[in-house]
MARLUM-44198 format. One line per field, with one value per residue (C-alpha): chain; residue in one letter; residue number from 1; x, y, z. Coordinates in steps of 0.5 Angstrom, whole numbers, plus 2048, in hexadecimal, padded with zeros to 3 digits. Layout:
# residues N
c (A,...)
r (a,...)
k (NUM,...)
X (X,...)
Y (Y,...)
Z (Z,...)
END
This chain:
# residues 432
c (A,A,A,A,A,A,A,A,A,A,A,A,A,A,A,A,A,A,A,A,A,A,A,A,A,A,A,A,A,A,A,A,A,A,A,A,A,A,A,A,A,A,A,A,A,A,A,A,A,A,A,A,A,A,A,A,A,A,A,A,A,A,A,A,A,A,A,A,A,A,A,A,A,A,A,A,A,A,A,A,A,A,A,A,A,A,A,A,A,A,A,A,A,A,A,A,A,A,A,A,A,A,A,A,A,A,A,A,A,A,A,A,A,A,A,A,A,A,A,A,A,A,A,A,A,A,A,A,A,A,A,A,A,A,A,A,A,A,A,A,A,A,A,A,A,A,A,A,A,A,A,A,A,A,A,A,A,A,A,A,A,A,A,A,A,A,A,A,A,A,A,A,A,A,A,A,A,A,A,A,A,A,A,A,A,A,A,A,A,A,A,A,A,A,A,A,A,A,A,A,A,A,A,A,A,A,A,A,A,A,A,A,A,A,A,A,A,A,A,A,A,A,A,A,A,A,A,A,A,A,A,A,A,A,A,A,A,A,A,A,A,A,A,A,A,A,A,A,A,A,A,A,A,A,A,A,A,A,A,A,A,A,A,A,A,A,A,A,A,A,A,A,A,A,A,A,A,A,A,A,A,A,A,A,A,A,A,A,A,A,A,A,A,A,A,A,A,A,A,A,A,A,A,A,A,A,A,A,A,A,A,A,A,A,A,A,A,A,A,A,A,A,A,A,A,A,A,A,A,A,A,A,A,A,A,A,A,A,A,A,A,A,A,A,A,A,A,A,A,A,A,A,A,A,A,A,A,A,A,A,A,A,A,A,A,A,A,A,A,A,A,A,A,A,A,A,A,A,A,A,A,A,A,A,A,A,A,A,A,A,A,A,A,A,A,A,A,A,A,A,A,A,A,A,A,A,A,A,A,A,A,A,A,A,A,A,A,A,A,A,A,A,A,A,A,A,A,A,A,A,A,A)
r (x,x,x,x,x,x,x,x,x,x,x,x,x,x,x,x,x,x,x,x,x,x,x,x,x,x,x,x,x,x,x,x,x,x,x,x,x,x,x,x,x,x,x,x,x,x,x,x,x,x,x,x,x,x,x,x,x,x,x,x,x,x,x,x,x,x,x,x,x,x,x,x,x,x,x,x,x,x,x,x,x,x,x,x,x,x,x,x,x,x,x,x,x,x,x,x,x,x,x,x,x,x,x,x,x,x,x,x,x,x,x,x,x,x,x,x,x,x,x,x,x,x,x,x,x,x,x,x,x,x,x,x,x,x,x,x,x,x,x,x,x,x,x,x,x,x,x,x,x,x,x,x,x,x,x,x,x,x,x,x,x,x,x,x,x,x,x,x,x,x,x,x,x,x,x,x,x,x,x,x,x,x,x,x,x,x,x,x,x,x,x,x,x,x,x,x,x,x,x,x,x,x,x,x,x,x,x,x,x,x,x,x,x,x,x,x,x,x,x,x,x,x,x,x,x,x,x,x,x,x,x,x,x,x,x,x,x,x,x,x,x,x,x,x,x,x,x,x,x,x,x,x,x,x,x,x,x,x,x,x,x,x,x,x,x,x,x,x,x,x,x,x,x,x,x,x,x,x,x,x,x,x,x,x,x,x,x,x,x,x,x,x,x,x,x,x,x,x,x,x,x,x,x,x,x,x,x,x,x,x,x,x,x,x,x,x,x,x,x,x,x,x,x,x,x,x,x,x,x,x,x,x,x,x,x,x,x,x,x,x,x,x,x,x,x,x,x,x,x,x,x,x,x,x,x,x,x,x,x,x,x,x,x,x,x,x,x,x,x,x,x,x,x,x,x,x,x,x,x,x,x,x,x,x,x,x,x,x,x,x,x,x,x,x,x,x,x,x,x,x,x,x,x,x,x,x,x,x,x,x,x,x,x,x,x,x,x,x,x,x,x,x,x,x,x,x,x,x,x,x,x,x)
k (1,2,3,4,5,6,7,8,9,10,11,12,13,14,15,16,17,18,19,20,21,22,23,24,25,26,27,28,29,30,31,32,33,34,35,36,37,38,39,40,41,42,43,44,45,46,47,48,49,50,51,52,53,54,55,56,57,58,59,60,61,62,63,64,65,66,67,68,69,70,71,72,73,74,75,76,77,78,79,80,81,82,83,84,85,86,87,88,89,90,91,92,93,94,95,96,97,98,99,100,101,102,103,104,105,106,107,108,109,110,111,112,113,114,115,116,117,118,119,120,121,122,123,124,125,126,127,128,129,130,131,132,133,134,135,136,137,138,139,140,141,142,143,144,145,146,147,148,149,150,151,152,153,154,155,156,157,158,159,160,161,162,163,164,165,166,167,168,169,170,171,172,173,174,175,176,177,178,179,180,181,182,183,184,185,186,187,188,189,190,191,192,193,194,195,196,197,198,199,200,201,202,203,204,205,206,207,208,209,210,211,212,213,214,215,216,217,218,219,220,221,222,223,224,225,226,227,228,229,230,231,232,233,234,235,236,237,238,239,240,241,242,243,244,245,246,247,248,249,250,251,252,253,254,255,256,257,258,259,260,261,262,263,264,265,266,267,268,269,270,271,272,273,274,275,276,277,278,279,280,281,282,283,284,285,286,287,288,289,290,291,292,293,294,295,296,297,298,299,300,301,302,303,304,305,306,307,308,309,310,311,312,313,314,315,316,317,318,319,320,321,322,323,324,325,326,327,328,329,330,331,332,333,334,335,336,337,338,339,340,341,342,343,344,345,346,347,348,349,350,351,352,353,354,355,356,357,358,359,360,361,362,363,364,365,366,367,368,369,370,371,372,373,374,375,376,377,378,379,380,381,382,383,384,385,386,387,388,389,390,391,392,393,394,395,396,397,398,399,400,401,402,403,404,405,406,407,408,409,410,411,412,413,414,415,416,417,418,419,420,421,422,423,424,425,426,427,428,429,430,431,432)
X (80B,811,812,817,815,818,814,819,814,80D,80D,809,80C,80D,811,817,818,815,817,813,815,80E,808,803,807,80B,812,815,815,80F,80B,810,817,81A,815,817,813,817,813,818,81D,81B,822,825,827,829,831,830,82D,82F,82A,82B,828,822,824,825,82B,82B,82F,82E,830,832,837,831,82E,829,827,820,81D,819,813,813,813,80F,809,809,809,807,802,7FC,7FB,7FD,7FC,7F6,7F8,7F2,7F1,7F8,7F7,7FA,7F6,7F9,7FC,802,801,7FD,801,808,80D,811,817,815,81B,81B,81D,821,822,822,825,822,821,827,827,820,81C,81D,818,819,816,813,814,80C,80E,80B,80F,80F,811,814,815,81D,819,814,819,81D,816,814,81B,821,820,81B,818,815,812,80E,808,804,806,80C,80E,814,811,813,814,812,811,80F,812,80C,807,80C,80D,807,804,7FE,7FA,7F4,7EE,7EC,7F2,7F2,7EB,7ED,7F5,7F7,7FD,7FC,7F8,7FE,803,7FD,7FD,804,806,800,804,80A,809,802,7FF,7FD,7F9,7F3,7F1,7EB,7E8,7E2,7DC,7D6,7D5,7D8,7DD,7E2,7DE,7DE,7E6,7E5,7E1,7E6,7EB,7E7,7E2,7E1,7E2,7DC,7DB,7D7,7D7,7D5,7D5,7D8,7D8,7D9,7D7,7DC,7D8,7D8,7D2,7D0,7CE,7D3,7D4,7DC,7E0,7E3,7DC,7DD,7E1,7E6,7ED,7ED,7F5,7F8,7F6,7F4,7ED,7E9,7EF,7E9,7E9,7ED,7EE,7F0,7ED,7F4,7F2,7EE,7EC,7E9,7E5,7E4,7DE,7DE,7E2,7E2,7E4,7EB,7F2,7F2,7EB,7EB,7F2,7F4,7FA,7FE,805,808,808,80C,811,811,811,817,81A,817,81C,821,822,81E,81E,81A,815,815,814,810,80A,80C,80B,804,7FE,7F9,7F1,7ED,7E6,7E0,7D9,7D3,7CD,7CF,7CC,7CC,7C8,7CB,7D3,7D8,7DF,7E6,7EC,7F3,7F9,800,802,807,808,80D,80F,813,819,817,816,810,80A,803,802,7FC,7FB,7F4,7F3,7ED,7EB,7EF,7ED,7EF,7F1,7F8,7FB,7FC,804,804,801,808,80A,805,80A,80F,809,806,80D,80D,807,809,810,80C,806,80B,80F,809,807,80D,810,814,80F,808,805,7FF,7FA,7F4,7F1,7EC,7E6,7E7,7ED,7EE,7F2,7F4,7F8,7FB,7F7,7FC,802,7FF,7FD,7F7,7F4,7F1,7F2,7EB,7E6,7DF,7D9,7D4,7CE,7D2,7D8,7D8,7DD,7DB,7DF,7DD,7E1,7E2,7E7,7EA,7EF,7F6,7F4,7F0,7F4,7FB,7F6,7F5,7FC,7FE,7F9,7FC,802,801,7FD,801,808,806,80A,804)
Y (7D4,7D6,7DC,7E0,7E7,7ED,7F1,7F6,7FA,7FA,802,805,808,803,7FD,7FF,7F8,7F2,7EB,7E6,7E1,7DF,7DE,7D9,7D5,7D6,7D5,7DD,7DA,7D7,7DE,7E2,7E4,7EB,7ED,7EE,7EF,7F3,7FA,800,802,7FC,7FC,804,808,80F,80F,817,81D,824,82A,82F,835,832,82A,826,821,81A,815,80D,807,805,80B,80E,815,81A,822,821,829,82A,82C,826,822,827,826,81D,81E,818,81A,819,820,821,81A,815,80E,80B,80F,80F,817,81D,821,829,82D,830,835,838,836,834,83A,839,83A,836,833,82E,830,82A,822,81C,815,810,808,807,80B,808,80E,816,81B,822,827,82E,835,835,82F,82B,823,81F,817,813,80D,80C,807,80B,811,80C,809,80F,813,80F,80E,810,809,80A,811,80E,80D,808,801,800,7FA,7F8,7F8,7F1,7F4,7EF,7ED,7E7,7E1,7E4,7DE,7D9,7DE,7E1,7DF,7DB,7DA,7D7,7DA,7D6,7D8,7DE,7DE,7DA,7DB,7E2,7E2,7DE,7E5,7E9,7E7,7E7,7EF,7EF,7EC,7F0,7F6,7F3,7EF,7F3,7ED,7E6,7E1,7DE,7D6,7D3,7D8,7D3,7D6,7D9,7E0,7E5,7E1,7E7,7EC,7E7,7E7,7F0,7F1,7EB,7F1,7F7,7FA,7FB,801,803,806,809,801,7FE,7FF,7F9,7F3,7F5,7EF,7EE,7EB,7EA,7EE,7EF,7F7,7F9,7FF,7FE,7FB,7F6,7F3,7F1,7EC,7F1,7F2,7F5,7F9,7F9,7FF,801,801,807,80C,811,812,817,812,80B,804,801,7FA,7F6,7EF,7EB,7E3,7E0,7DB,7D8,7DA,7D9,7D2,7D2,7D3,7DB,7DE,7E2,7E1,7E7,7EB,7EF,7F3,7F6,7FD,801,7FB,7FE,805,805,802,806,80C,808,807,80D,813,819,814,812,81A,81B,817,818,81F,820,81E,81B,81B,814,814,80F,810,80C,809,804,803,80A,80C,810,812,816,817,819,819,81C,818,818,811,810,812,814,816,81B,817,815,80E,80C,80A,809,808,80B,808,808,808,807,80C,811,817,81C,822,824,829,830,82F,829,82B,82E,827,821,81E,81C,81A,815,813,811,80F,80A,807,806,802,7FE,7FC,7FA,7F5,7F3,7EC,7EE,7F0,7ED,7E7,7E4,7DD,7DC,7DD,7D7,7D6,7D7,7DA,7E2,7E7,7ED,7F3,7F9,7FD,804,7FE,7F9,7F9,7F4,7F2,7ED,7E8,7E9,7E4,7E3,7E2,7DC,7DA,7D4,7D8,7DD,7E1,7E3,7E6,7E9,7F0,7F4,7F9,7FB,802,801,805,7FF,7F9,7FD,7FE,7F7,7F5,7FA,7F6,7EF,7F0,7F4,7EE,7E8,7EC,7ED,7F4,7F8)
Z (7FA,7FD,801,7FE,7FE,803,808,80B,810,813,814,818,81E,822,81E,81B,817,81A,81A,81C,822,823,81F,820,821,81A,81A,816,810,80F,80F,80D,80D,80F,814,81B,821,825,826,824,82A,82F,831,831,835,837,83A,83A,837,836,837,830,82F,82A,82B,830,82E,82F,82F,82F,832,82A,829,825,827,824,825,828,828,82F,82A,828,82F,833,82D,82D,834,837,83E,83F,83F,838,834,835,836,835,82E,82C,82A,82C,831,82F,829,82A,826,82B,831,830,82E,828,82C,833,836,83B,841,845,840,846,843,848,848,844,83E,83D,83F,83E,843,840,843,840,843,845,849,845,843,83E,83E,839,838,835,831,82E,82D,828,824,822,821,81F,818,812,812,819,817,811,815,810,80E,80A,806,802,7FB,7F7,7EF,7EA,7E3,7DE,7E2,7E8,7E7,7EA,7F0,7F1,7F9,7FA,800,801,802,808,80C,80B,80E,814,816,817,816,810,80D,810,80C,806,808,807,801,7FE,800,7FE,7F8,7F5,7F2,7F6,7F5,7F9,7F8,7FA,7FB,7F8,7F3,7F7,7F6,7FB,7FD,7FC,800,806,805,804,80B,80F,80E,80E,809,801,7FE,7FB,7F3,7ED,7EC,7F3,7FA,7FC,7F6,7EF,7EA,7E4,7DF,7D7,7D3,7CD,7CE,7D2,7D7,7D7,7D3,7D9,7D8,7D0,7CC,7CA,7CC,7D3,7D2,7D9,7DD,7E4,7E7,7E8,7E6,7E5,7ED,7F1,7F6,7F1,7F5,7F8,7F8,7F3,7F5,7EF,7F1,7EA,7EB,7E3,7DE,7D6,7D4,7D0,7D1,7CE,7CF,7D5,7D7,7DD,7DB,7E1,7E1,7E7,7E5,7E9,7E7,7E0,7E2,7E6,7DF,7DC,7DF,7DE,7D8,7D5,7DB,7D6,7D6,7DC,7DE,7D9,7DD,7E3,7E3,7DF,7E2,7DC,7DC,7DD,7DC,7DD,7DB,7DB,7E0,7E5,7EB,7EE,7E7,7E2,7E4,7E1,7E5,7E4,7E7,7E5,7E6,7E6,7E1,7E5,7ED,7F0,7F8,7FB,7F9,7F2,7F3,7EF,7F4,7EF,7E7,7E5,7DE,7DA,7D3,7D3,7D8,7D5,7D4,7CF,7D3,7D5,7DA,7D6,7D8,7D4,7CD,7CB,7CC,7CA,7C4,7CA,7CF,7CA,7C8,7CF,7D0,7C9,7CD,7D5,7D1,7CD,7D3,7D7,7D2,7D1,7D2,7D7,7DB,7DA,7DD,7DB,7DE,7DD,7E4,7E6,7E9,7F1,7F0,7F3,7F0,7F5,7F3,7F4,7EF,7EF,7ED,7E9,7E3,7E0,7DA,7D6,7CE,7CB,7CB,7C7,7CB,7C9,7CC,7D0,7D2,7D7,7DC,7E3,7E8,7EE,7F0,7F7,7F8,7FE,800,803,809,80C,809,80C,813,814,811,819,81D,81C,81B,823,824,822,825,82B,82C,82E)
END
């Protein structure tokens, strides 16, 4: 499988982009090719500064510069009387302590432009590291504060494409899982190998990285199974649409991870179907903007009632088709046919024939050939996805006393995988 794929910035404060020089052993291209190592800043320096009345003026040893408002310094202060280092966490609120308008009273430049001493009007000072004034101010990449991945947009030439990894190693070999979190991130869909056919193989791999995200359908590993008399459709022969999971909750499962241990006999029963469903949102706003917008600006009811573990249920969730963030680029699908419920905002009453209109175009498109990819997943095989991007589904299949389909399900919340994705990439870098 080769590695063409693009990873553009592991952002949290701290790394602007990194490249990999070092891993394991592993040569750069062998786990992944646009990440540097480097830390955000590791080689600036001030060549000057300015007091003004707000801001202090910097000026970097690149021809580059920026208005850093004295407010700002004095509340990410570094010293042990303000931030605690073995916490990582600040020590006072500024609110209460620090005047809107303080002004630094004197701005030393020492050890070569790689250190500013500021001392305030109560006598108080306040060092910074060049370094550590350039990771978090030059560049709203550096600011985002969370792991941030090129994503890698694809269609129906997916499957040939789709990374695979191999369970073992992802249990044994860091950086091995490092560059499965990454593609997880990047590509939304990946596939596991080996992973074999014993029970609870999923979990292990769920709790090797943090913990599964507990639900109305388990608390950690949920059993996908086909029945005669069944709670949900999943667990039926019928054909299951492309949808996401648990749309009926406020706060949607982020990943699903799907170990299959026997699978229906036949080339076209049970065959899995997925589609990269803000690939198709954003062509969707290209060739229809109206409908577009439409889905983006209403949130829609989704619903499930029923009993399953926790007993009787009946949750619901509003939810944006399509989400957006504050600079319009697309970030989820929530999409659910089956779970959709039949309210609407009030808003958007006046305006139902243009919504399902909509509605009609993005669900053709998502099941167009274009965009759609299809294989039948194997035994001791694992499908991992993104849940608010990747669509899933399933062809219909009839149930016979000798045919049986069982899977083994764990979900998982992107604030555990992008934490660990951190930790190893810090690890394996050796830049902390």
């Amino acid at each position: 499988m080769s590695c063409n794929w693009l990873v553009s910035k592991l952002c949290r404060p701290g790394f602007a982009s990194l490249q990999l020089t070092r891993l394991s052993g592993r040569r750069p291209s062998q786990l992944c090719r646009s990440i540097s190592l480097m830390p955000v800043g590791s080689s600036s320096r001030v060549v000057s500064v300015e007091l003004k009345e707000r801001d202090l003026f910097i000026n970097w040893n690149d021809s580059s510069s920026v208005d850093l408002p004295y407010v700002f310094l004095r509340d990410n202060c570094q010293e042990p009387v303000s931030f605690d280092q073995s916490a990582k966490q600040r020590l006072f609120n500024p609110a209460f302590t620090v005047d809107l308008s303080i002004k630094a009273k004197e701005v030393d430049v020492k050890e070569d432009g790689r250190q500013l001493v500021i001392t305030w009007p109560d006598g108080h000072q306040s060092r910074f590291e060049s370094a550590w004034l350039a990771r978090y101010c030059r560049g709203k990449s550096s600011l985002s504060g969370r792991l941030a991945v090129e994503p890698y947009y694809w269609g129906s030439d997916y499957c040939d494409k789709m990374p695979r990894f191999d369970f073992n190693k992802l249990m044994t070999e860091e950086d091995s899982l490092l560059e499965y979190l990454l593609k997880l991130e990047s590509h939304g869909l990946v596939l596991v190998e080996n992973v074999g056919t014993e029970s609870n193989q999923v979990k292990k791999l769920c709790n090797h990285i943090a913990f599964p995200k507990p639900t109305v359908y388990g608390i950690d590993v949920m059993k996908v199974e086909s029945k005669l008399n069944p709670s949900h459709i999943a667990y039926s022969g019928v054909e299951l649409p492309l949808h996401n999971d648990f749309v009926f909750y406020d706060y949607t499962s982020g990943v699903q991870m799907l170990h299959f241990i026997y699978q229906l006999s036949g080339p076209t029963a049970g065959v899995s179907r997925f589609c990269d469903g803000i690939n198709v949102a954003r062509a969707l706003r290209n060739r229809n903007p109206a409908a577009f917008d439409i889905l983006s600006q209403y949130p829609i009811q989704f619903v499930d009632v029923g009993t399953e573990y926790v007993g009787d249920h009946d949750t619901e969730s509003w939810h944006f088709p399509i989400s957006v963030d504050q600079n319009g680029d697309v970030i989820a699908v929530y999409h659910s046919n089956h779970s959709r419920g039949p309210h609407f905002p009030s808003l958007l009453m006046d305006k139902l024939h243009d919504w399902y209109a909509a509605y009609y175009e993005f669900s053709h498109l998502m099941n167009s050939r274009d965009y759609l990819i299809e294989f039948k997943v194997q035994p001791g095989q694992m499908v991992v996805f993104n849940n608010v991007r990747v669509l899933h589904g399933r062809s219909e299949f009839k149930m016979t006393g000798n045919d049986y389909r069982y899977a083994e399900l764990c979900y998982m919340d992107w604030d555990e995988i992008r934490s660990k994705a951190r930790v190893l990439a810090k690890k394996l870098s050796h830049i902390y």
